[in-house]
Backbone bond lengths (Angstrom), bond angles and torsions (degrees), N, CA, C in turn:
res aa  C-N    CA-C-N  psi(-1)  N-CA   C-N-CA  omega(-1)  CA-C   N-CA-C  phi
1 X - - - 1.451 - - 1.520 110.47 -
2 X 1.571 101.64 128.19 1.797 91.74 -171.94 1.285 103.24 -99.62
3 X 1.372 120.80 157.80 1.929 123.56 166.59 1.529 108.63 -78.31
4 X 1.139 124.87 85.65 1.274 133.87 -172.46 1.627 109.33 -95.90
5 X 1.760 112.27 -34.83 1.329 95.83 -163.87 2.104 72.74 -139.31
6 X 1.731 91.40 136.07 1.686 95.23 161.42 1.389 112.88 -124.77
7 X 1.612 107.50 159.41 1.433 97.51 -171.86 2.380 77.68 -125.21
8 X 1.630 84.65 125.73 1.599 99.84 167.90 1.455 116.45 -125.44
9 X 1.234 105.83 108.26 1.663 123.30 174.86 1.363 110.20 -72.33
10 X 0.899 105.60 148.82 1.989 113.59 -170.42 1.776 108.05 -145.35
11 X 1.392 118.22 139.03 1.173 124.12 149.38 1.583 117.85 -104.02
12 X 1.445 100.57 14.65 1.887 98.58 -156.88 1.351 104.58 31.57
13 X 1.682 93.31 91.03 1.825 90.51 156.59 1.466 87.78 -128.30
14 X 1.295 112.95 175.01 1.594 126.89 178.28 1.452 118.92 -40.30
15 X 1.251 113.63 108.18 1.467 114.14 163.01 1.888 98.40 108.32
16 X 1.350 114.03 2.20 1.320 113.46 171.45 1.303 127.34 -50.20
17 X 1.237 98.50 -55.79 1.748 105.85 162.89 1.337 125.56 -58.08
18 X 1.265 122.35 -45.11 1.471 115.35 169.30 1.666 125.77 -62.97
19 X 1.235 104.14 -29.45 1.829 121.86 146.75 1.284 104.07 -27.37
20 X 1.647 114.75 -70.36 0.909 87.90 -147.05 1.730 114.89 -116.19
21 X 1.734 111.35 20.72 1.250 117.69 140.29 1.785 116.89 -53.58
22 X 1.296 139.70 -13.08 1.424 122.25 -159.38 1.240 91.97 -111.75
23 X 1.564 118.23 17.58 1.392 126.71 164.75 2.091 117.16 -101.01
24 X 1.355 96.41 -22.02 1.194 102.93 170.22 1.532 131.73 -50.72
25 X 1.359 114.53 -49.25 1.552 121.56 179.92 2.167 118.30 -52.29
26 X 1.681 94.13 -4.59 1.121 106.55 -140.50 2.027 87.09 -105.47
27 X 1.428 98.43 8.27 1.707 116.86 162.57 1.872 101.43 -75.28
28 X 1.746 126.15 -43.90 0.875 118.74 -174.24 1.841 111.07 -59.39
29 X 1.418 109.28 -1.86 1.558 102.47 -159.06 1.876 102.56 -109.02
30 X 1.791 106.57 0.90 1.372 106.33 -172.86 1.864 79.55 114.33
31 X 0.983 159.39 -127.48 1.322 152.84 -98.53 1.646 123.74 -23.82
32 X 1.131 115.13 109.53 1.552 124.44 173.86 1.329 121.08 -75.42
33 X 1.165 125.16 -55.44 1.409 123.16 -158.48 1.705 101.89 -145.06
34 X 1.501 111.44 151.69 1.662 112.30 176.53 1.717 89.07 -119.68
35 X 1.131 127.69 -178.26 1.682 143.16 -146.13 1.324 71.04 -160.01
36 X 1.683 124.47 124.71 0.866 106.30 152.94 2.026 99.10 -123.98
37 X 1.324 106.23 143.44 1.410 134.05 165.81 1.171 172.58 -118.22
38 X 1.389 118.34 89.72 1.519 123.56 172.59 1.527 142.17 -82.22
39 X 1.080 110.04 136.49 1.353 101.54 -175.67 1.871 105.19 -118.99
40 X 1.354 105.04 142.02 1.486 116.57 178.69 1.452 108.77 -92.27
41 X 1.034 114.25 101.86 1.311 105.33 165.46 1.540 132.12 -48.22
42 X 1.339 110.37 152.84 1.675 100.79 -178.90 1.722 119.72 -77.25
43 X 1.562 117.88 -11.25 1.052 116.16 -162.92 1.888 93.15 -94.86
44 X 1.480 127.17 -14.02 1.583 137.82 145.87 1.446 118.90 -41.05
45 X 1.484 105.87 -31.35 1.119 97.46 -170.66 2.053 127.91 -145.99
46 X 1.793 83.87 52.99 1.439 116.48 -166.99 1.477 104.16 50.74
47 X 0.974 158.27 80.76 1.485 163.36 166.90 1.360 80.85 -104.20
48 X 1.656 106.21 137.18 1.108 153.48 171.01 1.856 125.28 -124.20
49 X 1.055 150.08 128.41 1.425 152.38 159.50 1.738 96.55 -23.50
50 X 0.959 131.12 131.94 0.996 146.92 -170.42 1.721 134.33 14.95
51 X 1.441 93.75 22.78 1.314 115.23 -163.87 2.031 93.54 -101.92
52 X 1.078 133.68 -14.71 1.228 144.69 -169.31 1.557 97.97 73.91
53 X 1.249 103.01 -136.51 1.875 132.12 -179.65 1.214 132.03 -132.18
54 X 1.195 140.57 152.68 1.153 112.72 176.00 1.636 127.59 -82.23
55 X 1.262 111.73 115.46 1.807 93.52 -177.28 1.043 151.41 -69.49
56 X 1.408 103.16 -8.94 1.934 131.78 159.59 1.080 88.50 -42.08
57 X 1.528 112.03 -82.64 1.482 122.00 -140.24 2.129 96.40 -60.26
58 X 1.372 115.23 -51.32 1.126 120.99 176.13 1.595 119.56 -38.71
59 X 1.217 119.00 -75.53 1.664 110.73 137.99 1.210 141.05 38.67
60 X 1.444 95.21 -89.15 1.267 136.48 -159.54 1.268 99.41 -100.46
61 X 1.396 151.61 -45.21 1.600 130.26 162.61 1.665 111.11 -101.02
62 X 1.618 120.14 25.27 1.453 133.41 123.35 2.101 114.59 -44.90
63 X 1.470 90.57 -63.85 1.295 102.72 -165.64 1.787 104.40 -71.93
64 X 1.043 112.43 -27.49 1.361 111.88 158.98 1.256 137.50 -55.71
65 X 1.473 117.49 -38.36 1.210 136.32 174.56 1.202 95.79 -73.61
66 X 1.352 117.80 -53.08 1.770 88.44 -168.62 1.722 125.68 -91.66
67 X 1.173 103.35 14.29 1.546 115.05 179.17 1.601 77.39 -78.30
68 X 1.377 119.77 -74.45 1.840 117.13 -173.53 1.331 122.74 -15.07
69 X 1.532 100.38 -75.76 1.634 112.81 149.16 1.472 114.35 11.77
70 X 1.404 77.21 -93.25 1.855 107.37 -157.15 1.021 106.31 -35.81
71 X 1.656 120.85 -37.31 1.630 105.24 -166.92 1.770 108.61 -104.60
72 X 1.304 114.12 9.37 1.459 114.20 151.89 1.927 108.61 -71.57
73 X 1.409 111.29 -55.74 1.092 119.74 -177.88 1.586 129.47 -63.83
74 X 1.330 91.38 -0.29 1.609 101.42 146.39 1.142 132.64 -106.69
75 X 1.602 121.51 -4.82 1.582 126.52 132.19 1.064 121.82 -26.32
76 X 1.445 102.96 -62.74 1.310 111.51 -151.94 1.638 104.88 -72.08
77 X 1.556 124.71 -42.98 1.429 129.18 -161.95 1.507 96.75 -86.33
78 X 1.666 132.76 0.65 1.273 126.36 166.32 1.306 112.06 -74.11
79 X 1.514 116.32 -14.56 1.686 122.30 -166.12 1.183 99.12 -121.56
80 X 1.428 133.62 26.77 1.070 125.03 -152.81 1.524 165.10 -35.87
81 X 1.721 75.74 98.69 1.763 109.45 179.54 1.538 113.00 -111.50
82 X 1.351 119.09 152.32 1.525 114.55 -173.99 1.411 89.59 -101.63
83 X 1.678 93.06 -174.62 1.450 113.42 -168.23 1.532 107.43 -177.25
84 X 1.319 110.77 148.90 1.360 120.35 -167.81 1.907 96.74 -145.42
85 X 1.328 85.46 159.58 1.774 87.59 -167.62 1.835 108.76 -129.19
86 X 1.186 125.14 104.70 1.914 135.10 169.71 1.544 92.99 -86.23
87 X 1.655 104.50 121.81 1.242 109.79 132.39 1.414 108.02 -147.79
88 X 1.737 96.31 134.49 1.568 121.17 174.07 1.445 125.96 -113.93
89 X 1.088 101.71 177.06 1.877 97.05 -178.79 1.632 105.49 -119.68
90 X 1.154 123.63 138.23 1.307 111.31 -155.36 1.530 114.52 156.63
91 X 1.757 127.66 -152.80 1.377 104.72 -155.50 1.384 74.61 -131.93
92 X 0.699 112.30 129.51 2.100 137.14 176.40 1.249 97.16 -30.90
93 X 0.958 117.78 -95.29 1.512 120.75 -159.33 1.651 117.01 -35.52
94 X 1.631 96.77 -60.92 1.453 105.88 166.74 1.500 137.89 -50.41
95 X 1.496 115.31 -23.41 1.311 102.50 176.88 1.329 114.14 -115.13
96 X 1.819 102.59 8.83 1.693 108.60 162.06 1.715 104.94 -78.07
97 X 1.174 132.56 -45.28 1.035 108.82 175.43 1.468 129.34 -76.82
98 X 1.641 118.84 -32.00 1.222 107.01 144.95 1.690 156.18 -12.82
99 X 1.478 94.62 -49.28 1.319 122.56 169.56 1.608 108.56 -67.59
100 X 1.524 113.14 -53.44 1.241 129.01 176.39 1.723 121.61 -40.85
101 X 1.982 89.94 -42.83 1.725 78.31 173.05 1.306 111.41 -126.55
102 X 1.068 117.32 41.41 1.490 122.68 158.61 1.426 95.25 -87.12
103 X 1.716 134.43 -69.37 0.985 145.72 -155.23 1.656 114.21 -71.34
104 X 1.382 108.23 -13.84 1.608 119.28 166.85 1.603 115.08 75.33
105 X 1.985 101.68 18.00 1.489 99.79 -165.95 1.757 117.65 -66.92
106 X 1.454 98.29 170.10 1.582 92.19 -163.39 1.805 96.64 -101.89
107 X 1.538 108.00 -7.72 1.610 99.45 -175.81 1.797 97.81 -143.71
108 X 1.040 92.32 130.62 2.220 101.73 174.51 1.352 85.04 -111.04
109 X 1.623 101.34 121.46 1.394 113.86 138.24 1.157 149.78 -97.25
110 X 1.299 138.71 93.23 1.268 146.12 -165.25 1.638 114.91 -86.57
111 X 1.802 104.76 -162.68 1.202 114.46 166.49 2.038 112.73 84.92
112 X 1.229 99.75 150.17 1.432 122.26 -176.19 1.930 97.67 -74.07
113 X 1.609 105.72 106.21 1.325 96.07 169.54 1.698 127.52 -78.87
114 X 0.912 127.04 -6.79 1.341 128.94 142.86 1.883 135.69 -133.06
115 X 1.455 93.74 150.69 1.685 100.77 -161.83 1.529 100.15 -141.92
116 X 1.112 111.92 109.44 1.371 105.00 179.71 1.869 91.54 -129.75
117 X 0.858 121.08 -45.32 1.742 113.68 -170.05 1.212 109.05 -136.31
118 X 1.224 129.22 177.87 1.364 134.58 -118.74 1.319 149.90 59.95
119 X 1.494 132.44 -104.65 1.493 128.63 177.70 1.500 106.79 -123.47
120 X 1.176 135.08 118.57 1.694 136.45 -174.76 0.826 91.88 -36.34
121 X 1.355 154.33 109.42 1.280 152.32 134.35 1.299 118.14 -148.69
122 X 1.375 134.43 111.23 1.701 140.35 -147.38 2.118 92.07 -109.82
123 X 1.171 114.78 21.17 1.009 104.63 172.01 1.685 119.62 -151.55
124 X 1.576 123.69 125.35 1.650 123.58 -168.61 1.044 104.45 -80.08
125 X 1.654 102.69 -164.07 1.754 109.98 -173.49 1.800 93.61 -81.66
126 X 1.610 125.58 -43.69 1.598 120.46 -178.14 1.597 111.11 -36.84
127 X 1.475 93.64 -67.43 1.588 100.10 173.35 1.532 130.69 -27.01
128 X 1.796 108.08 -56.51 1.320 134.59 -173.03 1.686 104.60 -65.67
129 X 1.318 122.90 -45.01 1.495 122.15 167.96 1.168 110.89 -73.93
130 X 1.358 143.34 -25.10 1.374 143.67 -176.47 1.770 107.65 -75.28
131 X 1.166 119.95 -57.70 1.580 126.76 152.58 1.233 107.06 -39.90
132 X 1.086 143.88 -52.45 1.218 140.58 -146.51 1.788 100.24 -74.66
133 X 1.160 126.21 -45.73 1.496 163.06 -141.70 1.634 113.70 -106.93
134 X 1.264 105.12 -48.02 1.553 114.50 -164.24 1.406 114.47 -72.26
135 X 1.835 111.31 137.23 1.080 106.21 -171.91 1.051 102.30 -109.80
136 X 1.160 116.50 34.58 1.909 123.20 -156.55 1.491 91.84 -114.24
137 X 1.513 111.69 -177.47 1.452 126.93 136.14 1.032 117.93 -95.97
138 X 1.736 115.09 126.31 1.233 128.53 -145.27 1.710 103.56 -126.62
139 X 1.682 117.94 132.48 1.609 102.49 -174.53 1.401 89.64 -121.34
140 X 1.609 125.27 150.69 1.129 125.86 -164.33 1.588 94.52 -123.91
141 X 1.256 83.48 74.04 1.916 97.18 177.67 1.719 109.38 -42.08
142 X 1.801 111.46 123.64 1.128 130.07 174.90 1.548 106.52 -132.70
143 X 1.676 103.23 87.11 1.656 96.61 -178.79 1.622 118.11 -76.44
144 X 1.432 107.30 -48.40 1.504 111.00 173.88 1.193 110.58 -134.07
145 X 1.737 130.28 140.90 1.213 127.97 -120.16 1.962 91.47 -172.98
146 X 0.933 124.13 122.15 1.562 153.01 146.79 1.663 107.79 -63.24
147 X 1.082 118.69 108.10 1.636 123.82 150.16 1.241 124.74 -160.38
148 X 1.481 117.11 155.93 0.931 135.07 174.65 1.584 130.55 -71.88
149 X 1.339 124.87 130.61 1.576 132.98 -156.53 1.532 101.66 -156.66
150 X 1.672 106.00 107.94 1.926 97.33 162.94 1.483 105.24 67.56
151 X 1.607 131.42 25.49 1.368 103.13 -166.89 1.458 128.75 76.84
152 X 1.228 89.66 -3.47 2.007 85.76 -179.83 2.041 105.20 -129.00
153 X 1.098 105.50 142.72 1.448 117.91 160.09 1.373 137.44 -67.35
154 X 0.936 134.03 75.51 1.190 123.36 -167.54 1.739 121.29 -119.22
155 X 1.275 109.07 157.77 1.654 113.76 -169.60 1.433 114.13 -109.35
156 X 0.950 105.13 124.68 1.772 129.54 176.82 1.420 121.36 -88.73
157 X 1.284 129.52 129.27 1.137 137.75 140.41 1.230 143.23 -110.05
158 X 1.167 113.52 113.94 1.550 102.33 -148.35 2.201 93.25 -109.35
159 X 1.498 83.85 107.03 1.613 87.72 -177.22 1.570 121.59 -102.67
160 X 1.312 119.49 -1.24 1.249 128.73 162.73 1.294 127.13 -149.05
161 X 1.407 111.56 75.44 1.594 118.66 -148.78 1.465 105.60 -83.42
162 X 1.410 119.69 12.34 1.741 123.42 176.39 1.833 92.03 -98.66
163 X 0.748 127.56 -14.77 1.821 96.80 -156.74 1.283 100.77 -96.10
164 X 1.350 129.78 -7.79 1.517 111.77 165.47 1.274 113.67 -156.48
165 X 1.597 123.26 78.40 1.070 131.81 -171.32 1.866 106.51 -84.46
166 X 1.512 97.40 170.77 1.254 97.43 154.72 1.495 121.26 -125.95
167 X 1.391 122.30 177.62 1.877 117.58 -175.04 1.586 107.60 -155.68
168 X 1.190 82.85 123.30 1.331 101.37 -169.97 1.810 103.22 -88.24
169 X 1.055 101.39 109.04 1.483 119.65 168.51 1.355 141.11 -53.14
170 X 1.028 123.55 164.77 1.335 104.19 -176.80 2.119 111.85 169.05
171 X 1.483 91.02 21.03 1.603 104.68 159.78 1.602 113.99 49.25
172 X 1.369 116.39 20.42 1.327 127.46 -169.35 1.136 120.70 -110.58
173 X 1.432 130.62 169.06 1.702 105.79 -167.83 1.492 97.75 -82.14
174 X 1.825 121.49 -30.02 1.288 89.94 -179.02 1.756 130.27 -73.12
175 X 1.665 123.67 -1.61 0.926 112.68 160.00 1.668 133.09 -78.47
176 X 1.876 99.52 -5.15 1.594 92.75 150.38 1.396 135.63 -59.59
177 X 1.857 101.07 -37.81 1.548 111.58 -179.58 1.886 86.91 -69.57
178 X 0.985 150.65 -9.75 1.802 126.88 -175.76 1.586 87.27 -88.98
179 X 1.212 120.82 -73.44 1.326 111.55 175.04 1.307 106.60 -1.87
180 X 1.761 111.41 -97.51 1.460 103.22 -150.45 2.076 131.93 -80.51
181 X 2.437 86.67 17.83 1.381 94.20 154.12 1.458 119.37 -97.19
182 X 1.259 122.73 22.29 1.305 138.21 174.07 1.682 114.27 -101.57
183 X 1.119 91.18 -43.73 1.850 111.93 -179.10 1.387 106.77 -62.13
184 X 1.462 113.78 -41.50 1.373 138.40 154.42 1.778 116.74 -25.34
185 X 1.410 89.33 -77.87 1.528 90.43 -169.60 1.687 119.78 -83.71
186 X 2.053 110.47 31.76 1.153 118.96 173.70 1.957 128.75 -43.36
187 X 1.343 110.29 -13.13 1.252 116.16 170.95 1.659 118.58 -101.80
188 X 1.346 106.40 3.72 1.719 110.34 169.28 1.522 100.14 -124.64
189 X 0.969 151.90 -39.48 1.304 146.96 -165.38 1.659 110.77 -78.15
190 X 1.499 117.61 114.65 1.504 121.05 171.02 1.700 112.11 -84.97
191 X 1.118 106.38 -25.60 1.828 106.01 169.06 1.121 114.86 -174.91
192 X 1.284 122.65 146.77 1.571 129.02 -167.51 2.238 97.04 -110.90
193 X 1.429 103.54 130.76 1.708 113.97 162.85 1.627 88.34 -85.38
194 X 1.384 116.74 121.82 1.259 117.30 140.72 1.399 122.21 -112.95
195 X 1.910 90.46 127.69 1.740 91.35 -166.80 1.479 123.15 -119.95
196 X 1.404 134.90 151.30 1.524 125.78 179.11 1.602 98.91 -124.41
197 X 1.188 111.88 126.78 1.919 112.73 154.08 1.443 121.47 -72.33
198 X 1.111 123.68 135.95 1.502 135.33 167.33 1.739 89.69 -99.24
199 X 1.403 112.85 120.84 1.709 132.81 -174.03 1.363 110.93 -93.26
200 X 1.339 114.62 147.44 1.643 132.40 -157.42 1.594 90.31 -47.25
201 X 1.477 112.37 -44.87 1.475 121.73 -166.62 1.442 122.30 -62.09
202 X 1.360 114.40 -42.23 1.321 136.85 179.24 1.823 99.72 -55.56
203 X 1.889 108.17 -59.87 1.350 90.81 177.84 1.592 140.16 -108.21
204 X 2.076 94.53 27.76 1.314 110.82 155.56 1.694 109.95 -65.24
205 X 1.333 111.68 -52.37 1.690 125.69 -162.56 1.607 107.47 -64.12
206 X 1.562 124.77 -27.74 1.147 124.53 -145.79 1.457 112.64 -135.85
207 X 1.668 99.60 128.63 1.377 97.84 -170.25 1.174 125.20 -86.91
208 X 1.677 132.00 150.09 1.494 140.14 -162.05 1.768 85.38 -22.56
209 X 1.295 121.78 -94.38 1.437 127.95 -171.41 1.797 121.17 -2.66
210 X 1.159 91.30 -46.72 0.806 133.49 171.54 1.611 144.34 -31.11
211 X 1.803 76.48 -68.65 1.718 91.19 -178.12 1.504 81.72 -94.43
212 X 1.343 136.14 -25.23 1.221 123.53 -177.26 1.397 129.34 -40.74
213 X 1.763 114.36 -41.79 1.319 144.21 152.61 1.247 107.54 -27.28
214 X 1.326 112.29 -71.37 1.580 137.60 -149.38 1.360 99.01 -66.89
215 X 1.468 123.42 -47.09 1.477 116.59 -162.05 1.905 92.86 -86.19
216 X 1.258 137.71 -38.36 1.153 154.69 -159.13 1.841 89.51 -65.21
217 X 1.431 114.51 -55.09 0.997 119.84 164.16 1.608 138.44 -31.37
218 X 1.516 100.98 -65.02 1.303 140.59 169.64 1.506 110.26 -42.45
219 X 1.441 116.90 -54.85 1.477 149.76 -124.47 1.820 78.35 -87.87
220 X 1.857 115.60 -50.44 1.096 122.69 -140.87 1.513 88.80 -100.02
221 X 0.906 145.57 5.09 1.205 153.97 -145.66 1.560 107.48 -123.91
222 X 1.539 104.90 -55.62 1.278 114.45 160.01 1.078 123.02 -73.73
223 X 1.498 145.46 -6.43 1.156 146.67 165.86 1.317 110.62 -77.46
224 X 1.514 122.76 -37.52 1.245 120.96 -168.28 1.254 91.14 -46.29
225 X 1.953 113.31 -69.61 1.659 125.36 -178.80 1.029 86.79 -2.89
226 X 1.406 132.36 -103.67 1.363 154.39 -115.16 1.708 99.61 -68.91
227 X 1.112 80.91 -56.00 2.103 82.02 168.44 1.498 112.37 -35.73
228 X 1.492 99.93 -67.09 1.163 99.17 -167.57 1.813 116.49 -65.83
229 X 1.198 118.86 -23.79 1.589 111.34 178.08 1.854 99.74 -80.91
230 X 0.717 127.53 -61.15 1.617 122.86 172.03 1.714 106.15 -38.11
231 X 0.903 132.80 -2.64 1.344 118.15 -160.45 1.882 78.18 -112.62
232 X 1.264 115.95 -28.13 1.419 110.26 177.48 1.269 103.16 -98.40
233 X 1.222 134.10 8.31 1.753 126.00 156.18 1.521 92.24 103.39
234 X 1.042 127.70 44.44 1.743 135.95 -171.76 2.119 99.12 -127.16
235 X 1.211 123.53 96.58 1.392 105.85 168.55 1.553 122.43 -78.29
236 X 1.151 108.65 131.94 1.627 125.49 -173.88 1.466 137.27 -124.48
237 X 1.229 118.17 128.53 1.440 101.55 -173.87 1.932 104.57 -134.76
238 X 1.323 105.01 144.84 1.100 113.81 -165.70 2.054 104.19 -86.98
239 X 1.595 106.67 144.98 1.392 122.74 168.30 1.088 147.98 -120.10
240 X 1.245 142.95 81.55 1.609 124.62 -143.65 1.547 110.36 -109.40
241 X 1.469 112.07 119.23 1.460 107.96 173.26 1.266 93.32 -98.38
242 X 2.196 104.08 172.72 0.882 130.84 176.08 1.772 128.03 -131.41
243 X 0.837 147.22 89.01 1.342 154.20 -143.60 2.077 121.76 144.13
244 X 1.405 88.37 -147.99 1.857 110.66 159.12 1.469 98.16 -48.45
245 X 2.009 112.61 123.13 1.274 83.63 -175.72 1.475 100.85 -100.32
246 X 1.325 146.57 15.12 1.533 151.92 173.75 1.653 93.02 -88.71
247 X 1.174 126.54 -19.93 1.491 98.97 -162.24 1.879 92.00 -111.38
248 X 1.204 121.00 -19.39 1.325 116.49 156.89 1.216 141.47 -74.02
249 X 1.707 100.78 -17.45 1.705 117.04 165.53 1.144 93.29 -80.29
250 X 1.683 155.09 -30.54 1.097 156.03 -176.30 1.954 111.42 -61.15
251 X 1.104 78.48 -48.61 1.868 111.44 -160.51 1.776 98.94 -67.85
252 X 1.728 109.88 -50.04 1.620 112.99 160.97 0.716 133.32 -56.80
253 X 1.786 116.20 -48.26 1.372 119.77 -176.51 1.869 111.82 -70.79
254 X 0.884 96.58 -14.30 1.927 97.84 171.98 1.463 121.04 -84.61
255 X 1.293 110.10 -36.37 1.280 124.11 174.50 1.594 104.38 -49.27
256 X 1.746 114.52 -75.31 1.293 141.21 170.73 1.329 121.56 -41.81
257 X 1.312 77.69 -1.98 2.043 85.08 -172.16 1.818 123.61 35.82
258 X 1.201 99.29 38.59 1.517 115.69 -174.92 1.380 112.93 -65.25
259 X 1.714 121.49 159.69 1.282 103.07 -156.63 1.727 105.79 -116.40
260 X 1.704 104.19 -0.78 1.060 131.75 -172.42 1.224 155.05 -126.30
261 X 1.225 158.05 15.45 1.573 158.74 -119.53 1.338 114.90 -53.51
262 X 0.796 142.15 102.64 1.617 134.30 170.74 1.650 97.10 -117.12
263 X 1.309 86.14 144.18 1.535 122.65 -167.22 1.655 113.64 -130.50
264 X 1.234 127.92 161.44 1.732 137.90 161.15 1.783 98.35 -78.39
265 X 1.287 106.43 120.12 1.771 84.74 169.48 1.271 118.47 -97.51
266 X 1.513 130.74 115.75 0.796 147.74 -137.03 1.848 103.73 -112.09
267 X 1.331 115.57 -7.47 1.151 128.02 -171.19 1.677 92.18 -69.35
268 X 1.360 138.99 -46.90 1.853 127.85 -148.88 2.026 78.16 -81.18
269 X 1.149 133.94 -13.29 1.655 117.39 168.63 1.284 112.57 -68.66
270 X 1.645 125.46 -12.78 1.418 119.41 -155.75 1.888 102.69 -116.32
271 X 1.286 89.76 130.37 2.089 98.69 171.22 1.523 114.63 -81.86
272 X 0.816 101.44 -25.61 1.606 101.89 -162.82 1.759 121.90 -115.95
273 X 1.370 99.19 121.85 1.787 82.15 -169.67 1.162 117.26 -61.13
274 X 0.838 113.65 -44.96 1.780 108.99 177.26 1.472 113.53 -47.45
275 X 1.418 135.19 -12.36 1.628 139.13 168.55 1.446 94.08 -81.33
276 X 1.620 115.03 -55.53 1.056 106.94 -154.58 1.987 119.01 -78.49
277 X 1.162 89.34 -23.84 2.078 103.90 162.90 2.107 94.62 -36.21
278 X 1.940 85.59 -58.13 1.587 78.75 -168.40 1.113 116.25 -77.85
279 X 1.348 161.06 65.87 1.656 147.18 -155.75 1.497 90.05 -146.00
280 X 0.798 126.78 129.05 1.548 148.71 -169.41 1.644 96.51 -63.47
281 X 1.031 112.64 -36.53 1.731 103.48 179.92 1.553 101.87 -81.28
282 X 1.159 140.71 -31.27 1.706 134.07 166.44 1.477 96.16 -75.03
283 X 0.918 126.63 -13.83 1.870 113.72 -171.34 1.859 105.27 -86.42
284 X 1.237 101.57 -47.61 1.602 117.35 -166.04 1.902 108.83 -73.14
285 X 1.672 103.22 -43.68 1.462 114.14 154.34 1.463 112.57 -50.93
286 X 0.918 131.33 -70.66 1.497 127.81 -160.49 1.500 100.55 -77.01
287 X 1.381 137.45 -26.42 1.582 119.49 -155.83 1.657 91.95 -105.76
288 X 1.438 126.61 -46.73 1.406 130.94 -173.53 1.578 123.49 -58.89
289 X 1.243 107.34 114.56 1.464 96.34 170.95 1.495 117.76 -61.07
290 X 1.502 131.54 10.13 1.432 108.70 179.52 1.427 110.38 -112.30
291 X 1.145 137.01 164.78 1.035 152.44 -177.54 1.669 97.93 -50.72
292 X 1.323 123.39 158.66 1.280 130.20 -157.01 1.523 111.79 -161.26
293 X 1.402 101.49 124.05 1.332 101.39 -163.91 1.845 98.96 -137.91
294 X 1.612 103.28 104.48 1.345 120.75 165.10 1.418 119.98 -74.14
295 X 1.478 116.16 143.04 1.251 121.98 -158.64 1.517 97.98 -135.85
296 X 1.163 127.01 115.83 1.539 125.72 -163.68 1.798 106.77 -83.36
């Protein structure tokens, strides 16, 4: 599956634009056109219960938005990629995905492009309903980023979050569909971590002999991966943690100095928020400083 068409929602807040330069390189992979999107809220623009809005005012930071636009979208047609511009008035969440499948895009980019203080958490409530919902592949853009490491603070910029991601596995058909959005982005990606956890549980239950199997297992399993992306001109190398599996996908991807997390998002399987708080694709979004890319 190629990234041919993206849909990027914007409030212009700080660092939006640089967001969404680290989307550019991603012309070498086939990308044509970005969607770009705002939505006005109704409470922007006196909305009342059956009173409508006002449409002057609506209008008028319509026409704002897309003066903004315009001069991204001459980025974009200097490198030449197209672009088209939605703005509606309406309830955020809803007419970002709206937009999403009218326009048939193959990647939504979301997420707060900068986080430096407040509460560790690289992901809002927009974000958190947008995951929750999306039938897309979804990247939870984290350009510059505050976290904690060893006792120390340190600041991230993550300026090309395709060229060396990692992917957390999981032998399922939807990590075939990540596969072949990886296979995809063969003209931006310099190497893929492909990784599997062996879980606290796996080596409470199982004896040394045992787990010996299990990882031997694992080991060959993840190699195939690797076969198979090298066989499409993708170099790959396989990783296996053992423990917490968010804090060992954490623990690799730092090591590897990876520029990416991609995950299955596993959240549109889950009813209940309290499952879905826990689902490894809301866990890895919100706790990881790297950019994060759910794969439905």
């Amino acid at each position: 599956m190629a990234i041919e068409k993206i849909l990027f929602p914007s409030r212009f807040r700080e660092l939006a634009y640089e967001s969404l330069e680290t989307l550019f390189p991603l012309k070498n992979a086939g990308l044509k056109e970005v969607v770009f999107c705002h939505v006005i809220s109704r409470e922007d623009v006196g909305f009342v219960p059956y009173g409508g809005y006002l449409k002057e005012e609506a209008n008028k930071l319509r026409e704002e938005a897309v003066i903004r636009f315009a001069d991204w979208q001459k980025s974009l047609s200097e490198r030449g990629i197209g672009s088209k511009v939605i703005v509606n008035v309406g309830e955020t969440v809803h007419e970002i995905l709206k937009a999403a499948e009218a326009e048939k895009v193959d990647l939504l980019v979301i997420g707060r492009k900068k986080r430096v203080d407040g509460p560790a958490t690289f992901i809002g409530s927009y974000a958190h309903k947008i995951i929750t919902r999306s039938k897309f592949p979804t990247l939870v853009s984290k350009y510059m980023v505050q976290y904690n490491d060893q006792d120390a603070t340190l600041t991230k910029i993550n300026r090309a979050p395709f060229e060396m991601p990692l992917f957390a596995a999981d032998w399922t058909e939807r990590s075939g569909r990540v596969l072949d959005v990886i296979a995809s982005l063969k003209g931006v990606i310099r190497k893929v971590f492909l990784f599997y956890n062996i879980d606290e549980r796996t080596l409470e239950k199982s004896a040394e002999s045992e787990i010996d199997l299990i990882r031997e297992n694992i080991a060959e399993k993840l190699q195939d991966y690797c076969d198979r992306l090298k066989a499409r001109g993708i170099e790959a190398e396989p990783h296996i943690g053992a423990g917490g599996m968010l804090d060992e996908m954490i623990r690799v991807s730092r090591e590897r100095k990876a520029s990416m997390i991609i995950v299955g998002n596993t959240s549109k399987d889950r009813l209940l928020s309290n499952i879905l708080d826990r689902s490894l694709s809301y866990q890895v979004s919100k706790v990881s400083e790297l950019p994060t890319l759910l794969v439905p």
